[in-house]
C-alpha positions in Angstrom: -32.1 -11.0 -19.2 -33.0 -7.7 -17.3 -31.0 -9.4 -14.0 -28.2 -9.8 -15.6 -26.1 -6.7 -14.6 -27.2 -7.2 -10.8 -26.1 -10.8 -11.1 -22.8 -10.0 -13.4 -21.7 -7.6 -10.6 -22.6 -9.7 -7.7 -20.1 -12.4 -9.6 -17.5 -9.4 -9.7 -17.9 -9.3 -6.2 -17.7 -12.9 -5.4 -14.4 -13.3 -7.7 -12.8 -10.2 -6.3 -13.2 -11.7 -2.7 -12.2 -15.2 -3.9 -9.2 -14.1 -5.5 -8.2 -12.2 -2.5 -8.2 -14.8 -0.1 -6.5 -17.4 -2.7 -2.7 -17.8 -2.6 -2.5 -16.3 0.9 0.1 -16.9 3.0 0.8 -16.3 7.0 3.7 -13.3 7.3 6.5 -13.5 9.3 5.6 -11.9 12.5 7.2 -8.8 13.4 9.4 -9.7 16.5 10.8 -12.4 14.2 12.0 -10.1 11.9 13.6 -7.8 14.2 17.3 -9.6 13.9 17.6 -9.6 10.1 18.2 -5.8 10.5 21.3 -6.5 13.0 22.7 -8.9 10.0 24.9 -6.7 8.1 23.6 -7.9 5.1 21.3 -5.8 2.1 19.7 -9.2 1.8 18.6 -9.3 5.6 17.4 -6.1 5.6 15.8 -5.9 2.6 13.9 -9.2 3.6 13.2 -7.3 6.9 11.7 -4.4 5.7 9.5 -6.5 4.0 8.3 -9.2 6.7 7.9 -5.7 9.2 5.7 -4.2 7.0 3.2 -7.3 6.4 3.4 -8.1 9.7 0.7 -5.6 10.6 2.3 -4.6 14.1 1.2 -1.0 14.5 5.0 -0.8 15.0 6.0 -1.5 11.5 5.6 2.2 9.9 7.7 4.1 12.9 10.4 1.0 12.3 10.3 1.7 8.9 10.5 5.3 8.5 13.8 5.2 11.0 15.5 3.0 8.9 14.9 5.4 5.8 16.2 8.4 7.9 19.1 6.8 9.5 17.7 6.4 13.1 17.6 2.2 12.9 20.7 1.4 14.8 21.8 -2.3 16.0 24.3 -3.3 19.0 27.2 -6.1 18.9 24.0 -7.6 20.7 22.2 -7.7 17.9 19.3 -5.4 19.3 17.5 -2.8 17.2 17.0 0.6 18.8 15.0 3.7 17.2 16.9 7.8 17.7 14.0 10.3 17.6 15.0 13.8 16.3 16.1 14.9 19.8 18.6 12.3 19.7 16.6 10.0 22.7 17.5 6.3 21.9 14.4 3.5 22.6 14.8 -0.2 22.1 12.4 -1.4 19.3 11.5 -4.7 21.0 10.5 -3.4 24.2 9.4 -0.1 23.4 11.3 1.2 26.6 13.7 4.1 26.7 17.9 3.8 27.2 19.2 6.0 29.3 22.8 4.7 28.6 23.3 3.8 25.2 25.0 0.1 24.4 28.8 1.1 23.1 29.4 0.7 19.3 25.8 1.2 17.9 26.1 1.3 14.3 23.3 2.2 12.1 21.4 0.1 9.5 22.9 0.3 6.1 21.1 0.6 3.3 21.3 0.4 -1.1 18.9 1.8 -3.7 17.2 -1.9 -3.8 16.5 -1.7 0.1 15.5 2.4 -0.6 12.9 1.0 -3.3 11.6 -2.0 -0.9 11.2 0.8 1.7 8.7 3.1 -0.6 6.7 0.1 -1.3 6.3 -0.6 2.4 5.3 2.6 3.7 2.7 2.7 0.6 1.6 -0.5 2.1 1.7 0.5 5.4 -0.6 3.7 4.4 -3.2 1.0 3.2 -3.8 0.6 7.4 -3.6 4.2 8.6 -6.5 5.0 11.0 -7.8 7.9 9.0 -10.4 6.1 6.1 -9.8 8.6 3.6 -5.9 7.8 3.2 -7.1 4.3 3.4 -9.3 4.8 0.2 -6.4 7.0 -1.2 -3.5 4.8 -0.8 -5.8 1.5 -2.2 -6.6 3.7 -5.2 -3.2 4.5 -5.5 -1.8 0.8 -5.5 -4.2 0.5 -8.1 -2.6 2.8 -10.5 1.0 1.8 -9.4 0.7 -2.1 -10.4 3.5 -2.8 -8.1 3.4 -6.6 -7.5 5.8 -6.0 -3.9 2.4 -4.7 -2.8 -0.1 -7.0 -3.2 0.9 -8.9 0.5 0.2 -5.5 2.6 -2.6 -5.3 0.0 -4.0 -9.0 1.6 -3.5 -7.6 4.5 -5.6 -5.1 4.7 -8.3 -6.5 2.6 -8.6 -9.3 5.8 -8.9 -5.9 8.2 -11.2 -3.1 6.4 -14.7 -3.1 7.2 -15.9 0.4 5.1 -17.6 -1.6 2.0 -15.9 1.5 -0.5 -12.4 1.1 0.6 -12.9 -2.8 0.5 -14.1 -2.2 -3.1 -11.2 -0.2 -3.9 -8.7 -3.0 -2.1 -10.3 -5.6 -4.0 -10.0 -4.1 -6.9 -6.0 -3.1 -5.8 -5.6 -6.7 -5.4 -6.8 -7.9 -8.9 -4.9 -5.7 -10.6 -1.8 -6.5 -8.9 -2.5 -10.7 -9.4 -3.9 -9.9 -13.3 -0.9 -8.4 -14.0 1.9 -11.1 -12.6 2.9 -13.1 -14.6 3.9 -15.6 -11.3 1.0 -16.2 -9.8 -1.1 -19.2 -10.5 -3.1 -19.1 -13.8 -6.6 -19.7 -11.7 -6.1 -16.7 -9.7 -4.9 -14.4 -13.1 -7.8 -16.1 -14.1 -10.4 -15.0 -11.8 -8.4 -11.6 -12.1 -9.5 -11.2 -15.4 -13.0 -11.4 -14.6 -12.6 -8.7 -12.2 -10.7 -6.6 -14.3 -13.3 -7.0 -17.6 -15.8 -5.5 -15.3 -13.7 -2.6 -14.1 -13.3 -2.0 -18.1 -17.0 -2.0 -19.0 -17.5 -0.4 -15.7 -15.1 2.9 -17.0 -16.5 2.9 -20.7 -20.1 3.0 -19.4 -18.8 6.1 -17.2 -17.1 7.4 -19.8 -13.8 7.2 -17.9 -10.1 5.9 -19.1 -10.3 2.6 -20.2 -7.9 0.1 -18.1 -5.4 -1.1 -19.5 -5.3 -4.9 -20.2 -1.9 -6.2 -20.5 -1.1 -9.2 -22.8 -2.2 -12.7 -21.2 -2.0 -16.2 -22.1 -4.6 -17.3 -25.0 -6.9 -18.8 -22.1 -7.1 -15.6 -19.3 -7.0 -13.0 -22.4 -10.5 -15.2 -24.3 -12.1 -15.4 -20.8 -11.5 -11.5 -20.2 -13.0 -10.3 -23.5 -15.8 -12.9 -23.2 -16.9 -11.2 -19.6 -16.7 -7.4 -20.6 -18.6 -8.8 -23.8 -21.2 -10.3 -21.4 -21.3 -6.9 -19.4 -21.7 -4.5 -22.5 -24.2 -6.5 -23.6 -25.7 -6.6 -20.2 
């Protein structure tokens, strides 16, 4: 019995890393999204923002951030252009500056929904910045902010990271967020709740907060209290 804490956490590890590749789907690239901001339509857009930010285009955050200050315009053409603050105008598909703006450039309109879809992409996007510390930070903070719009961006940067802490943390980002919808498939909440037990005993035994576990189905909540069970004991 003296293995089993070594063994119980390399089966943490192995369900974490199970659960993140299950369910996966290929994103929309980013160049294909580009025209659904050009639509006119809070649907488009919001569907936009979304496919931009899992797209993992090192454009995606500057795209992004324009279209929450106001800079994301679109031509009768239906091409997207970025304004910087000194009012220069660059075409977002080609990257290359206009020196003589299309007529009738209208910018990209937006709602409280598409605001709200644009907070959760620029926490996504934070989850690739170059610098490993806001890495760790922003997986920590998906964590603690159970928002289920994140757990794509979260995928996607699970598949990139190579530091084993902030892989740990993303892991961990991506359990909560599958343990705690209700949509996903009842194998991968399943396999969540494994990781999450362990998280629990793992907090007790530190004498941090508890996590909190969330009512489950009969099947997910007996398997969860039978792991943490195992782990205490271990």
């Amino acid at each position: 019995m003296r293995n089993l804490p070594a063994r119980a956490a390399a089966l943490f590890a192995a369900l974490a890393l199970m659960l993140a590749s299950a369910g996966s789907s290929r994103a929309a690239g980013f160049e294909e999204a580009l025209p659904r901001f050009s639509a006119d339509s809070y649907a488009e857009t919001e569907a936009a923002v979304v496919e931009v930010a899992q797209s993992g285009d090192p454009r995606a955050a500057e795209v992004v951030q324009a279209l929450a200050d106001g800079r994301l315009l679109y031509s009768s053409e239906r091409k997207l252009f970025i304004k910087d603050k000194s009012e220069a105008l660059r075409e977002v598909a080609t990257g290359q500056a206009v020196s003589d703006p299309p007529a009738g450039l209208k910018p990209v309109r937006v709602n409280n929904k598409i605001r709200r879809a644009i907070d959760s992409a620029i926490g996504g996007l934070t989850l690739l910045a170059p610098d490993p510390g806001k890495r760790l930070e922003a997986a920590q903070s998906v964590f603690k902010a159970r928002n289920a719009a994140l757990l794509p961006p979260v995928r996607t940067a699970l598949e990139r990271e190579t530091e084993p802490r902030i892989r740990r943390a993303l892991m961990e980002a991506n359990a909560a967020l599958v343990f705690l919808s209700p949509d996903q498939p009842e194998l991968d909440r399943l396999t969540a709740a494994g990781v999450i037990a362990g998280l629990r005993t793992r907090a007790m035994k530190q004498n941090s907060a508890a996590i909190e576990m969330p009512r489950l189905p009969g099947r997910i909540a007996l398997l969860a209290l039978c792991i943490e069970f195992l782990c205490v004991c271990c």
